[in-house]
N, C-alpha and C positions, 0 to 999 in steps of 0.2 A: 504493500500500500504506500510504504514512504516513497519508493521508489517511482511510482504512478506518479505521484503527488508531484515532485522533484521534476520529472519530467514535463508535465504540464506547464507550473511555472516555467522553466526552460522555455517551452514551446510559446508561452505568452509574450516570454522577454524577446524570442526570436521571431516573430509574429510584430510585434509594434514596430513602427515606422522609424523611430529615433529613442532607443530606449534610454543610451546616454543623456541628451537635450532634456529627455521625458523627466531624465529626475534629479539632472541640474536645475530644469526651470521650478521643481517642485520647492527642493532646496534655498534657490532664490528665491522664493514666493513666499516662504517662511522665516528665512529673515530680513526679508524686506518689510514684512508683515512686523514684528519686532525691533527692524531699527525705527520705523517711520512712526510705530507706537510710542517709543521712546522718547522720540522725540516732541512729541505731542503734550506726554505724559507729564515729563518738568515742567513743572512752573518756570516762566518768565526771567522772575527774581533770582530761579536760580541756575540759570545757565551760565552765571560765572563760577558756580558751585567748583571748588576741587578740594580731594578730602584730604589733602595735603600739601604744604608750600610749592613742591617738588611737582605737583604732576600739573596736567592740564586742564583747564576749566572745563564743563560738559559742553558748554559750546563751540569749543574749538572739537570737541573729536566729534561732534556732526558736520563740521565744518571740514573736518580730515576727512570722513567718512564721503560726502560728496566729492569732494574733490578725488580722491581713490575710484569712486566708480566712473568716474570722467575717467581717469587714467587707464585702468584697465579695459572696461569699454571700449576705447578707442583702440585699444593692444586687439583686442578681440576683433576688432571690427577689420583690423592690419590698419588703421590710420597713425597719422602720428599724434605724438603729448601734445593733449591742449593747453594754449595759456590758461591758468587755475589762477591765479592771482588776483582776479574779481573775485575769488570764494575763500577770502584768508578777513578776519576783524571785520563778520558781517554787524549791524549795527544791532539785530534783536533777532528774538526766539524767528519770529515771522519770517526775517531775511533767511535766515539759517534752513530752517522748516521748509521756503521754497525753494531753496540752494538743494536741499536734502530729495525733495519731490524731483525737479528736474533733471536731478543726477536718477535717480530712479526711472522715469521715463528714456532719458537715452538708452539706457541697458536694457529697458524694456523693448526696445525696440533693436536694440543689435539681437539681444538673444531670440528675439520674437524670431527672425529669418534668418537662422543659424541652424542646419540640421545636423547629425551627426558625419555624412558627410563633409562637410566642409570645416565642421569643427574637428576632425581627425585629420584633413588637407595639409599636405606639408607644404611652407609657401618659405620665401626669401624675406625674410627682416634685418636690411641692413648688408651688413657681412657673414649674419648667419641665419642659418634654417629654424624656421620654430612651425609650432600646431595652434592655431586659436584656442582649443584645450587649456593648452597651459597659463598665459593668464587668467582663464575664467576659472579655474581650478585656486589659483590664489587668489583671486577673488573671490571667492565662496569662504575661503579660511579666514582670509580678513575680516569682510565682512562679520562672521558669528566671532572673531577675537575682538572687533568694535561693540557687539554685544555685550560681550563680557563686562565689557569696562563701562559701559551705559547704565548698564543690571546692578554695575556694584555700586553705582554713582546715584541710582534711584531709592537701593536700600539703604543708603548712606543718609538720604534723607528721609526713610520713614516710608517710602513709596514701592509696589509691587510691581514689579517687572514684568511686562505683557506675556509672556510666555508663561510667567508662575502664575501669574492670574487668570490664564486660561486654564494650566490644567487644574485651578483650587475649582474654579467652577466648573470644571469638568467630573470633578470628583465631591459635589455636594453630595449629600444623603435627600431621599426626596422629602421633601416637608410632610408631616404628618398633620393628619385632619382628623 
């Protein structure tokens, strides 16, 4: 029966059109879903929050976090580095927030017309050979290590991290009557 079972799956993964794309874009879509929550979630007052002399305010690492998906984006897409220096000491939550959405939409749309095909494409960058793969592969990593540090910056202030606050309300007990 395991054996049935194991092959089936198989035959489903080899049956979809882009199974790779299929669950990068899933993976994107989930912490995009969590960074853009996060973003939302701080209050105003305190996206100059940092829980230490030493680190970064929470507004600069959505400000990193944008600027990052412009970067690899464009790696993904084979373009070149865009000027990001409009998206460095934006003025308020809102600037940041739209800074944050618009980098979201660019990638949404490289990865939207990316199949596995062409994301496995060996192409010329430069002086050397690379796959579209490979930066949206460190993009993915980034991306959920920019979670981390948003997550730790929300409990810092007493605030529940989009991800823990789905699964706490995934995991109520049902109310009794």
């Amino acid at each position: 029966m395991k054996v049935l079972c194991a092959l089936l799956i198989l035959a489903g993964v080899a049956c979809a059109e882009d199974p790779l794309m299929d669950n990068v874009r899933i993976r994107y879509e989930n912490v995009k879903l969590n960074l853009f929550e996060s973003a939302e979630l701080m209050p105003g007052r305190d996206y100059g929050f940092k829980p230490s002399a030493d680190q970064m305010p929470f507004g600069v690492w959505i400000e990193r976090c944008a600027r990052n998906l412009h970067r690899r984006c464009a790696a993904i897409d084979g373009k070149p580095e865009p000027d990001l220096d409009d998206l460095r000491n934006l003025p308020s939550k809102r600037a940041r927030v739209s800074a944050l959405a618009a980098a979201f939409q660019y990638c949404d749309s490289v990865l939207g017309k990316l199949g596995d095909r062409r994301a496995l494409r060996k192409r010329q960058n430069g002086e050397r050979t690379d796959y579209p793969v490979a930066p949206m592969l460190s993009l993915l990593g980034e991306l959920h290590t920019y979670y981390g540090y948003l997550a730790a910056y929300l409990r810092a202030k007493g605030l529940v991290p989009p991800s823990a606050a789905r699964a706490a309300a995934q995991k109520k007990p049902p109310s009794k009557r």
